[in-house]
DSSP file (Angstrom, degrees, kcal/mol; ACC not computed):
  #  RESIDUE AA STRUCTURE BP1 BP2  ACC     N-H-->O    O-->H-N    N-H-->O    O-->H-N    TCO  KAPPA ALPHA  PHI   PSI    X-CA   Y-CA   Z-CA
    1    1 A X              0   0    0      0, 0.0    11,-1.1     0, 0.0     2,-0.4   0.000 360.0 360.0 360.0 137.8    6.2  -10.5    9.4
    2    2 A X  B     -A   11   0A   0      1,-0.2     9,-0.2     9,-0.2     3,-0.1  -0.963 360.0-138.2-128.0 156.9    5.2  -10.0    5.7
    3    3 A X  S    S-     0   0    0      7,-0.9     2,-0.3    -2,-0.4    -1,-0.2   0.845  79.6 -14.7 -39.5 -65.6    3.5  -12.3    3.3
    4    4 A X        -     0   0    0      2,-0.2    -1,-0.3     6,-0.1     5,-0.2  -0.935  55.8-126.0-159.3 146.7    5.3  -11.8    0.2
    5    5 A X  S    S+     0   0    0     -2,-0.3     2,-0.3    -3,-0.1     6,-0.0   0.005  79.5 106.9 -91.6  24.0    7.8   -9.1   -0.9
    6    6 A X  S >  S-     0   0    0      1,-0.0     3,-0.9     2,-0.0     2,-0.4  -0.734  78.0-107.9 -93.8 154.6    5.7   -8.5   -4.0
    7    7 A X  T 3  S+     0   0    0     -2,-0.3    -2,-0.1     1,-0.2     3,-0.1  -0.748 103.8  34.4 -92.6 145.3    3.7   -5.2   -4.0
    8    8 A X  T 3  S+     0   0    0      1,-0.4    -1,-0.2    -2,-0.4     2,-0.1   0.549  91.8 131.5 110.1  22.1    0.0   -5.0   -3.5
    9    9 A X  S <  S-     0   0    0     -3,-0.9    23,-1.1    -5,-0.2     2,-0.7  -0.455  72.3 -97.4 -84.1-176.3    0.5   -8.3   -1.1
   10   10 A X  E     - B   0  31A   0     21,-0.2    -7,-0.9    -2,-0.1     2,-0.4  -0.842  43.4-155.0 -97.0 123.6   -1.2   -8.2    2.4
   11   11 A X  E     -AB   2  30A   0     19,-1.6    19,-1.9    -2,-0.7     2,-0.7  -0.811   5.5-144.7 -98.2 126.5    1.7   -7.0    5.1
   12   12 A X  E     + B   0  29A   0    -11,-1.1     2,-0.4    -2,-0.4    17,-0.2  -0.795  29.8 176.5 -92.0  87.7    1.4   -8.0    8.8
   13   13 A X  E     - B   0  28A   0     15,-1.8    15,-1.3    -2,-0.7     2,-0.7  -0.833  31.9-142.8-100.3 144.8    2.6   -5.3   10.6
   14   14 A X  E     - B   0  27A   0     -2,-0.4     2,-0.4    13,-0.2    13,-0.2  -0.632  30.3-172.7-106.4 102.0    2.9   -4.4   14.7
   15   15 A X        -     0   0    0     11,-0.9     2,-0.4    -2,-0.7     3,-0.2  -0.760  32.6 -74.2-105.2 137.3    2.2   -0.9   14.8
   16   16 A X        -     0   0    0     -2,-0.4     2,-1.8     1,-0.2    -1,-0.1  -0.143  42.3-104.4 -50.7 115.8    2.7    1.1   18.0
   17   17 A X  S >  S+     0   0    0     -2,-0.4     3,-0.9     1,-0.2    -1,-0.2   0.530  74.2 133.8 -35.6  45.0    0.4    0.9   21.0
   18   18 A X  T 3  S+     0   0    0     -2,-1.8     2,-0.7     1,-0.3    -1,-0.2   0.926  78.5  39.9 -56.3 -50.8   -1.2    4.6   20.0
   19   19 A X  T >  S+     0   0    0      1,-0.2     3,-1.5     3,-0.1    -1,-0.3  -0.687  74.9 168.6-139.0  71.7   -4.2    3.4   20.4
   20   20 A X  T <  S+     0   0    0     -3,-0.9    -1,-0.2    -2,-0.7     5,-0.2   0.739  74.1  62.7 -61.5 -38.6   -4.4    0.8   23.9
   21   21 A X  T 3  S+     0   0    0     -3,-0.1     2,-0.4    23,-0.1    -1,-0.3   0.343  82.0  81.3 -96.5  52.0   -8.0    0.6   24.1
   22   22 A X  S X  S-     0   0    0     -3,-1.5     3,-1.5     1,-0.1     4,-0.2  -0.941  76.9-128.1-123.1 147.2   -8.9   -1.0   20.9
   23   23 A X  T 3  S+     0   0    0     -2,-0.4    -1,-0.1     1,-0.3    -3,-0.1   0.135 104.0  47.2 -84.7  21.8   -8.7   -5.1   20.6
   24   24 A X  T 3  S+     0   0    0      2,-0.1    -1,-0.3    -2,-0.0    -3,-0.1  -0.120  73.4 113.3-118.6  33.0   -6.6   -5.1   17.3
   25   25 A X    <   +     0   0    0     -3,-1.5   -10,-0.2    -5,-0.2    -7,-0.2   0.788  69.2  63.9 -86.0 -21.8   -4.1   -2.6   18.4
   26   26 A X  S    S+     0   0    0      1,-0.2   -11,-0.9    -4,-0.2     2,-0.3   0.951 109.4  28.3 -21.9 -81.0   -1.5   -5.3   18.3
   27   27 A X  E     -B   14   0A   0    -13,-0.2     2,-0.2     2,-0.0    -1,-0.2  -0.935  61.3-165.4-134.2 147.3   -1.6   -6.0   14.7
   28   28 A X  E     -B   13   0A   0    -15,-1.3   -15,-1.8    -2,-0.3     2,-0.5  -0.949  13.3-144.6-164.2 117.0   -2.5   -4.1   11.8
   29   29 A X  E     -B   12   0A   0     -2,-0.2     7,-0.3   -17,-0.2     2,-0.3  -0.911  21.8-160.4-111.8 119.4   -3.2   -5.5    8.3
   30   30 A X  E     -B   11   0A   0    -19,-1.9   -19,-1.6    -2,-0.5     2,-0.4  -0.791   5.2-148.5-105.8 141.3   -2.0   -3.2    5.9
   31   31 A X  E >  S-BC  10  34A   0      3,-1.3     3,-0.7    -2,-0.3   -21,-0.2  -0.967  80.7  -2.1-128.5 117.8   -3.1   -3.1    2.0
   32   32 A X  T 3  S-     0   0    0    -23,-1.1    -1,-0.2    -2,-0.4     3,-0.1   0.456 130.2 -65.7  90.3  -4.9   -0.7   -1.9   -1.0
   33   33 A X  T 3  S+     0   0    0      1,-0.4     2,-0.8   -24,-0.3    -1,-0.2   0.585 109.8 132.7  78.8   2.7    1.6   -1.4    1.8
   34   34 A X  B <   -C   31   0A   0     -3,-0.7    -3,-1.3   -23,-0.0     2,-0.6  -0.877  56.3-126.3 -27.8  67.2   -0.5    1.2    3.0
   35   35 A X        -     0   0    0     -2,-0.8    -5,-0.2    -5,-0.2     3,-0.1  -0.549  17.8-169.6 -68.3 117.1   -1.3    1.3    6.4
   36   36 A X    >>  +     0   0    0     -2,-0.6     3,-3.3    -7,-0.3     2,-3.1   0.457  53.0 113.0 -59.2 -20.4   -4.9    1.5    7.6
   37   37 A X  T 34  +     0   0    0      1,-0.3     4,-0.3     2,-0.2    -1,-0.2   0.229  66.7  74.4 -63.4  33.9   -4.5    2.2   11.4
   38   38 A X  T 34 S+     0   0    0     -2,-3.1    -1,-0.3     2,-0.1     4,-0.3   0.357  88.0  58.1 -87.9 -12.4   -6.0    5.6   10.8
   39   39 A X  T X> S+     0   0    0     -3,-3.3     3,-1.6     2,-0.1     4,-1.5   0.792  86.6  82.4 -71.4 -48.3   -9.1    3.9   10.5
   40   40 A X  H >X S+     0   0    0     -4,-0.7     3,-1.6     1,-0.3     4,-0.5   0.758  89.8  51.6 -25.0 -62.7   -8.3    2.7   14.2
   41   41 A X  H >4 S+     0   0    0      1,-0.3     3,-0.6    -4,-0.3    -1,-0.3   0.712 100.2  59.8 -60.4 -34.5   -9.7    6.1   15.9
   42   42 A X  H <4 S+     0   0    0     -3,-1.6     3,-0.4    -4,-0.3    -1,-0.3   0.682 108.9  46.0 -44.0 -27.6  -12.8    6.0   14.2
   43   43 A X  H << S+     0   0    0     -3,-1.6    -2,-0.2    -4,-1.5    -1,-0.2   0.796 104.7  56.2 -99.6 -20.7  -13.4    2.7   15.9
   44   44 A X  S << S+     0   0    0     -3,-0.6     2,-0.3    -4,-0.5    -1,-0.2  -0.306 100.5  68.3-101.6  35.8  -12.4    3.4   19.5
   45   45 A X  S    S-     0   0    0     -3,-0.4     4,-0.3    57,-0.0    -3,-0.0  -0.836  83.7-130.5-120.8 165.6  -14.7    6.1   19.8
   46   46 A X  S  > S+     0   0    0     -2,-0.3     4,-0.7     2,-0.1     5,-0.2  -0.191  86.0  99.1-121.3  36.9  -18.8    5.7   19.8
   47   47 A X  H  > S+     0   0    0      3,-0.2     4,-2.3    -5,-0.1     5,-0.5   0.893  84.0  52.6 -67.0 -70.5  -19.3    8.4   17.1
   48   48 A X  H  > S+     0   0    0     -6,-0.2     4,-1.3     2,-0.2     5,-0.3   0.696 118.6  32.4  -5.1 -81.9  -19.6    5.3   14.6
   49   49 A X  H >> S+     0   0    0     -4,-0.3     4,-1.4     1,-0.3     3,-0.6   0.944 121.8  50.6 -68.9 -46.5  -22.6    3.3   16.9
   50   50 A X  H >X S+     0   0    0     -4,-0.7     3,-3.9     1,-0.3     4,-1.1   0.926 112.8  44.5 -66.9 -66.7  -24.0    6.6   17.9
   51   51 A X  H 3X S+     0   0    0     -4,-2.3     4,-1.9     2,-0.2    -1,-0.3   0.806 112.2  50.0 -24.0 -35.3  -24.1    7.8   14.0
   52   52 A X  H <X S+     0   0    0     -4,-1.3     4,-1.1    -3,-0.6    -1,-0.2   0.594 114.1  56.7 -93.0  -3.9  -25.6    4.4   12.7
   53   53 A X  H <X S+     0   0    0     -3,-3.9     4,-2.3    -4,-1.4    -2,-0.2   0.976 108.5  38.8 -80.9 -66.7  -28.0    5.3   15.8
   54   54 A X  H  X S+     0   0    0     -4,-1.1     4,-3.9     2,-0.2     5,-0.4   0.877 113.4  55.4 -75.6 -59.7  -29.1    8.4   14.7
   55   55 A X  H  X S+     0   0    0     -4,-1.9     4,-3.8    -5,-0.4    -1,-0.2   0.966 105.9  51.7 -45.6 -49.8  -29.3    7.3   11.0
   56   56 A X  H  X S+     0   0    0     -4,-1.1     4,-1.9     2,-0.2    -2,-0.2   0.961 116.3  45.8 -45.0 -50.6  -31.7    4.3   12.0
   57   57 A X  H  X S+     0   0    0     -4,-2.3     4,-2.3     1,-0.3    -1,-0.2   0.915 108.6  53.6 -35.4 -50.9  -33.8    7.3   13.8
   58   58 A X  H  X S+     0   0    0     -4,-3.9     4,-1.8     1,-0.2    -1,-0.3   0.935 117.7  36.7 -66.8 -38.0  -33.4    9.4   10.9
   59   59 A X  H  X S+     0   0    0     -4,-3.8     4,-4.5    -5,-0.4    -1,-0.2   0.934 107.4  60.9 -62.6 -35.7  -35.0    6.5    8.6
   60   60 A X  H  < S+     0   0    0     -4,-1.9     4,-0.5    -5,-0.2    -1,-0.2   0.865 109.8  44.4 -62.5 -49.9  -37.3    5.4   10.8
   61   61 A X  H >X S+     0   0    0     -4,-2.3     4,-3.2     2,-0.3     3,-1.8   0.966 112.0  50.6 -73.3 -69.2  -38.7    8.9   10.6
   62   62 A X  H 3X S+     0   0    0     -4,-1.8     4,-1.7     1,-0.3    -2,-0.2   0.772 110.3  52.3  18.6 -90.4  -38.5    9.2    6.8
   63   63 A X  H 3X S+     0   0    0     -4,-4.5     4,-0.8     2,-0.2    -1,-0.3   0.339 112.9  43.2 -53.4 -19.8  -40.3    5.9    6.5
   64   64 A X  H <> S+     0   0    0     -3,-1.8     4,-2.5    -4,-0.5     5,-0.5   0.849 116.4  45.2-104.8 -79.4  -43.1    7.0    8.7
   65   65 A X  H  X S+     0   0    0     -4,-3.2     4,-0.6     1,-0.2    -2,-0.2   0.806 113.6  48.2 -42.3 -40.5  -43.6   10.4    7.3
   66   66 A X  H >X S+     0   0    0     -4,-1.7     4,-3.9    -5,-0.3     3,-3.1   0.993 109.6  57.8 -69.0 -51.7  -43.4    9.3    3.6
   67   67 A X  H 3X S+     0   0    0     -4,-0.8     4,-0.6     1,-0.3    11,-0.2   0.909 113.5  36.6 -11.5 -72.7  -46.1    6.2    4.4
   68   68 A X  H 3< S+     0   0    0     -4,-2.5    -1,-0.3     1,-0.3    -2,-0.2   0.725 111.1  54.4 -79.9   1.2  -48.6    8.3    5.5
   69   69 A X  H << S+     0   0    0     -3,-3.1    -1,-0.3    -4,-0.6    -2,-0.2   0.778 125.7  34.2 -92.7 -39.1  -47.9   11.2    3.0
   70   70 A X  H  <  +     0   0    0     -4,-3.9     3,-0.5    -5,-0.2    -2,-0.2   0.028  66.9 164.9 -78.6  18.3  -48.4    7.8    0.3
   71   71 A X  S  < S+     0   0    0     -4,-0.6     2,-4.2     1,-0.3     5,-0.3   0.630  76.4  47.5 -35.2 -95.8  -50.9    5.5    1.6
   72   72 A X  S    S+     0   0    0     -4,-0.1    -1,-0.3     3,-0.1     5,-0.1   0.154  87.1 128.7 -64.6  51.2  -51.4    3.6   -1.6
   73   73 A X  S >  S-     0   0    0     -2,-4.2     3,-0.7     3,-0.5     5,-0.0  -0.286  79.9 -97.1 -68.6 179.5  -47.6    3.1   -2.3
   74   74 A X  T 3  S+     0   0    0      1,-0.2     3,-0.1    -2,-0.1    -2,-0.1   0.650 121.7  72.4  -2.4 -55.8  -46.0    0.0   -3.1
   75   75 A X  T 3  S-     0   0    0      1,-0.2    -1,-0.2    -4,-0.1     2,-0.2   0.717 106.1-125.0 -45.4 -29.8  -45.0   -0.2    0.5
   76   76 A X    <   -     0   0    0     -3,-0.7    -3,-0.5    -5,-0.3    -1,-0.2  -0.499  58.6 -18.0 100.2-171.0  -49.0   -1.1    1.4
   77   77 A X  S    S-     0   0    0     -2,-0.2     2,-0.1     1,-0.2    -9,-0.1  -0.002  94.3 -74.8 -54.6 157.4  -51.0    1.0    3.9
   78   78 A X        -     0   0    0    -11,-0.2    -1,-0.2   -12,-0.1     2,-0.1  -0.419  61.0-179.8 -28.2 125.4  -49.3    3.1    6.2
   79   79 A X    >>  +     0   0    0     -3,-0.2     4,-0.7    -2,-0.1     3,-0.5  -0.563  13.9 170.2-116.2  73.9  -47.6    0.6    9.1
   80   80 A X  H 3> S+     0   0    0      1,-0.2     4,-1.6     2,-0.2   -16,-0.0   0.559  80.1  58.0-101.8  15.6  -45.5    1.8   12.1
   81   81 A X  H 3> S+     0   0    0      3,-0.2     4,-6.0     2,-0.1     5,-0.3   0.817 102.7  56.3 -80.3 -25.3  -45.2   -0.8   13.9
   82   82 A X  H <> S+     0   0    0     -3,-0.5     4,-1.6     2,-0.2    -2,-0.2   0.820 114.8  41.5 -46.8 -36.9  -43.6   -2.6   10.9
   83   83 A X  H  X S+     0   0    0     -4,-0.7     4,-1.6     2,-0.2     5,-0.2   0.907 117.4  44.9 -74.3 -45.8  -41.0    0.2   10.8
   84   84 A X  H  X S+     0   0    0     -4,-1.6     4,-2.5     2,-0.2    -2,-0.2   0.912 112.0  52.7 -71.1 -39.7  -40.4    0.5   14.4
   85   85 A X  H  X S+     0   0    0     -4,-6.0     4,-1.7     1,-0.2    -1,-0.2   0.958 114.7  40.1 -55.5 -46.4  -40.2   -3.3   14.8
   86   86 A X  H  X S+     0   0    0     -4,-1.6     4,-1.1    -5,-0.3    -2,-0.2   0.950 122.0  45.0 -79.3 -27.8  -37.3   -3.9   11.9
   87   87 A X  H  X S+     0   0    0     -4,-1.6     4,-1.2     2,-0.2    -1,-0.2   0.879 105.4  60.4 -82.1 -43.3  -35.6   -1.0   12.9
   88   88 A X  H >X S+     0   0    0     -4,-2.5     3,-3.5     1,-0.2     4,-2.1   0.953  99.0  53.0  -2.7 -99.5  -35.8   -1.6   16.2
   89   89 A X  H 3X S+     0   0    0     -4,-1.7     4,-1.7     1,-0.3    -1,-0.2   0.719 109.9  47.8 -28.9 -50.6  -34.1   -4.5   16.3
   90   90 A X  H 3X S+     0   0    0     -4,-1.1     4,-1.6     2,-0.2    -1,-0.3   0.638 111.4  54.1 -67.8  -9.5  -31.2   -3.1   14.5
   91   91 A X  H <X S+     0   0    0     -3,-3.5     4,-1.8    -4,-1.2    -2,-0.2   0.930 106.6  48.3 -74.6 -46.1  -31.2   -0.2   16.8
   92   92 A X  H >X S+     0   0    0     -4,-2.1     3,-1.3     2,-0.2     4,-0.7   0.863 106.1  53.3 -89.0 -20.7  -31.1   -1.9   19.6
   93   93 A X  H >X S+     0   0    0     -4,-1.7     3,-2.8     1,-0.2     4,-2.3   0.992 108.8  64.4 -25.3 -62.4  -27.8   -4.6   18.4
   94   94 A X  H 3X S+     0   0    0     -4,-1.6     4,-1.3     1,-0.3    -1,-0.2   0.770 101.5  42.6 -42.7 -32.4  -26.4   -1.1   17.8
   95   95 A X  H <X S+     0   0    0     -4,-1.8     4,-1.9    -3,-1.3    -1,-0.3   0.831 108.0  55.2 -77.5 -23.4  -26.6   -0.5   21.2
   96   96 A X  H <X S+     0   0    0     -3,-2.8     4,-1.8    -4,-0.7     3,-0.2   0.960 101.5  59.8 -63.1 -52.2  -25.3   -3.7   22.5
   97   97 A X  H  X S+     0   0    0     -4,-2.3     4,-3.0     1,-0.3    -1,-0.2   0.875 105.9  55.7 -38.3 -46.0  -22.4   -3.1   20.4
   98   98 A X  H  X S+     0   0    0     -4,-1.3     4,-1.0    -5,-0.5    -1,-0.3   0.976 107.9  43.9 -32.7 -70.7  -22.1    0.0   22.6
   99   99 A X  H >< S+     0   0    0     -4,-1.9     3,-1.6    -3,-0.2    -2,-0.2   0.975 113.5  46.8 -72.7 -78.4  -22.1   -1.6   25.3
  100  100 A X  H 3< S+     0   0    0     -4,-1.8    -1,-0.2     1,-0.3    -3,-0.2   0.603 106.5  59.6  -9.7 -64.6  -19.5   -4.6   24.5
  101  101 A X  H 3< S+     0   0    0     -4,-3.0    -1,-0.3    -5,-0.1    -2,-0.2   0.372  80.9 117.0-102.1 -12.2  -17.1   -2.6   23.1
  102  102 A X  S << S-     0   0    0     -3,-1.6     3,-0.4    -4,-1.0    -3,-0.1   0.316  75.6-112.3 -19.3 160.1  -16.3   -0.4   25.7
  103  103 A X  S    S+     0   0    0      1,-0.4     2,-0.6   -81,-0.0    -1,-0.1   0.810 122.7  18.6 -84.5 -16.0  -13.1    0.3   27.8
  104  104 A X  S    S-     0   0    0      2,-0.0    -1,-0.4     0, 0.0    -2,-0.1  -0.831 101.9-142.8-137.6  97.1  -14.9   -1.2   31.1
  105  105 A X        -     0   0    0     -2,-0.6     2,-0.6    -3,-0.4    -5,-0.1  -0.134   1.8-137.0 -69.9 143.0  -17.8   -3.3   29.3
  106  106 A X     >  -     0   0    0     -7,-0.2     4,-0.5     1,-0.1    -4,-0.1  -0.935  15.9-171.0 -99.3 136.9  -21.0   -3.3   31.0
  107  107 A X  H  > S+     0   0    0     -2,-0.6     4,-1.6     3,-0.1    -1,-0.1   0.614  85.7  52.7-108.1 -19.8  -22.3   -7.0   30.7
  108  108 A X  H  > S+     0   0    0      2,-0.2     4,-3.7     3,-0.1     5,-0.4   0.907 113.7  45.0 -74.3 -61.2  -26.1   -5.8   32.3
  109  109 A X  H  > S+     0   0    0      1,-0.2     4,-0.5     2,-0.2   -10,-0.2   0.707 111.4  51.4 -48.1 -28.1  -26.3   -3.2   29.7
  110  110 A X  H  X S+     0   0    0     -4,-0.5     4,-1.9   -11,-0.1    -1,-0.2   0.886 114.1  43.6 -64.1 -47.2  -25.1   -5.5   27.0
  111  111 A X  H  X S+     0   0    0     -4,-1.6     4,-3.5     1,-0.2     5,-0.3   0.931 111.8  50.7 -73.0 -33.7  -27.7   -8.1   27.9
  112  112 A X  H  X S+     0   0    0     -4,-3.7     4,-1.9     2,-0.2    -1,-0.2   0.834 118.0  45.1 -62.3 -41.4  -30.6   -5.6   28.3
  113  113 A X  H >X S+     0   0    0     -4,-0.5     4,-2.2    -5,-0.4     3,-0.6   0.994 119.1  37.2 -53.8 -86.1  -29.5   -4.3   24.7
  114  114 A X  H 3X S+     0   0    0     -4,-1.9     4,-1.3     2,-0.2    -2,-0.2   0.851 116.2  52.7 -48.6 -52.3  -29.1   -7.5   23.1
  115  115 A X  H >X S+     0   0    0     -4,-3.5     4,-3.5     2,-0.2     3,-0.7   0.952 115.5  45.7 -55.2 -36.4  -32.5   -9.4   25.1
  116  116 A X  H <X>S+     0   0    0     -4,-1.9     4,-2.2    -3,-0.6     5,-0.5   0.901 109.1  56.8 -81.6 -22.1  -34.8   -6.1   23.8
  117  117 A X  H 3X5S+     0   0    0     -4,-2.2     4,-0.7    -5,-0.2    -1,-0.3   0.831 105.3  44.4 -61.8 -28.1  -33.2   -6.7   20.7
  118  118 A X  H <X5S+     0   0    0     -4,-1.3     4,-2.9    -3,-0.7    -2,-0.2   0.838 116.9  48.8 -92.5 -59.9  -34.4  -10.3   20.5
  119  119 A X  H  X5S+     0   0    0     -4,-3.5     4,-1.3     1,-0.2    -2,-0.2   0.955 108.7  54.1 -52.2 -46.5  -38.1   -9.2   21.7
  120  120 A X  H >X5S+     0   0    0     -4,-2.2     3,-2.0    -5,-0.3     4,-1.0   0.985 112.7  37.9 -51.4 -57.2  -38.0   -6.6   19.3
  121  121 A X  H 3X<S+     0   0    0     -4,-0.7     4,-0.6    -5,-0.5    -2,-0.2   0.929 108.7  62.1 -46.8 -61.7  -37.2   -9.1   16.4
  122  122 A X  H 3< S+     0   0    0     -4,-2.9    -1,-0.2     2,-0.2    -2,-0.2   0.735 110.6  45.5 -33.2 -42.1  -39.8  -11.6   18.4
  123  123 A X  H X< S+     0   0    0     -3,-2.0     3,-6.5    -4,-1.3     2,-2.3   0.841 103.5  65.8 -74.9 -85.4  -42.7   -8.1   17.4
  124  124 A X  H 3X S+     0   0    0     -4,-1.0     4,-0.7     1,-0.4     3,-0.3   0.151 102.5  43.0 -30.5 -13.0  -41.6   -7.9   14.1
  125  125 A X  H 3X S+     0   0    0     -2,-2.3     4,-1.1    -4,-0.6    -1,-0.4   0.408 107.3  49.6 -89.9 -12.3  -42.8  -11.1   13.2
  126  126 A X  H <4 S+     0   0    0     -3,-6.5    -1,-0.2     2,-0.2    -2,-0.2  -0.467 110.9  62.8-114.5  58.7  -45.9  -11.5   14.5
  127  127 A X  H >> S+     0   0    0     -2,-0.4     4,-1.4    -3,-0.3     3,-0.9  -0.045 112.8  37.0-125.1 -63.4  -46.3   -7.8   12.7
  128  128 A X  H 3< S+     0   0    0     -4,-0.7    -2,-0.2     1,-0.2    -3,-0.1   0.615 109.5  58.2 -92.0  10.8  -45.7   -9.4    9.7
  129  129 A X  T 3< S+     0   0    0     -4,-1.1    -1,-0.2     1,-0.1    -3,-0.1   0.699 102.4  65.1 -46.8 -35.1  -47.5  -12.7   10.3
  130  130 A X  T <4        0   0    0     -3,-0.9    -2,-0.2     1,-0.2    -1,-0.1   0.855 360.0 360.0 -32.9 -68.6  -50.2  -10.5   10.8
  131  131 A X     <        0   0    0     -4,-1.4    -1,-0.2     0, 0.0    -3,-0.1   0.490 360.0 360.0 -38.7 360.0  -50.4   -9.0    7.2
């Protein structure tokens, strides 16, 4: 089914089941007439979460080490529960996402992800209520 036969519309196309476990494998929104499902494999794998894992780490670390190499930045005094609390929180969604998106989903591992994620979030304001 296509939208319009003009180029540079958006085409709805049914591309073959290459890729079974991912939940848009169906249909596949193509741009310029282009198709994107090369994207797909990048998305049915956990390089993605685990990379945006490993980045949060890598900031987290960053942020610590420059603080205390800067006390009197902009940032204020050294803080690391501040860092570790917002980052936290996004670390640990990232993991839920993990877990959800799987070919056999864990639903304990999601909630455990997603509940510390909410506690985390829960510190991170009464860190910065604190201030």
């Amino acid at each position: 089914m296509t939208a319009g036969p003009l180029p540079g519309r958006f085409v709805l196309t049914s591309p073959p089941q290459r890729f079974p476990g991912h939940s848009a494998a169906s249909t596949c929104v193509s741009l310029l007439d282009r198709d994107i499902d090369r994207l797909v494999p990048i998305f049915d794998s956990d390089a993605l979460p685990i990379g945006i894992l490993v980045l949060i780490l890598v900031e987290a670390l960053v942020l610590i080490v420059w603080q205390r190499r800067n006390p009197d930045s902009a940032l204020g005094k050294p803080n690391t529960a501040r860092i570790v609390s917002f980052l936290g929180a996004g670390g640990s969604l990232v993991a839920a996402m993990i877990f959800h998106r799987r070919p056999d989903p864990s639903p304990e591992g999601f909630a455990i992800a997603m509940l510390s994620a909410m506690v985390i979030h829960l510190w991170h304001i009464a860190v910065l209520l604190r201030r």
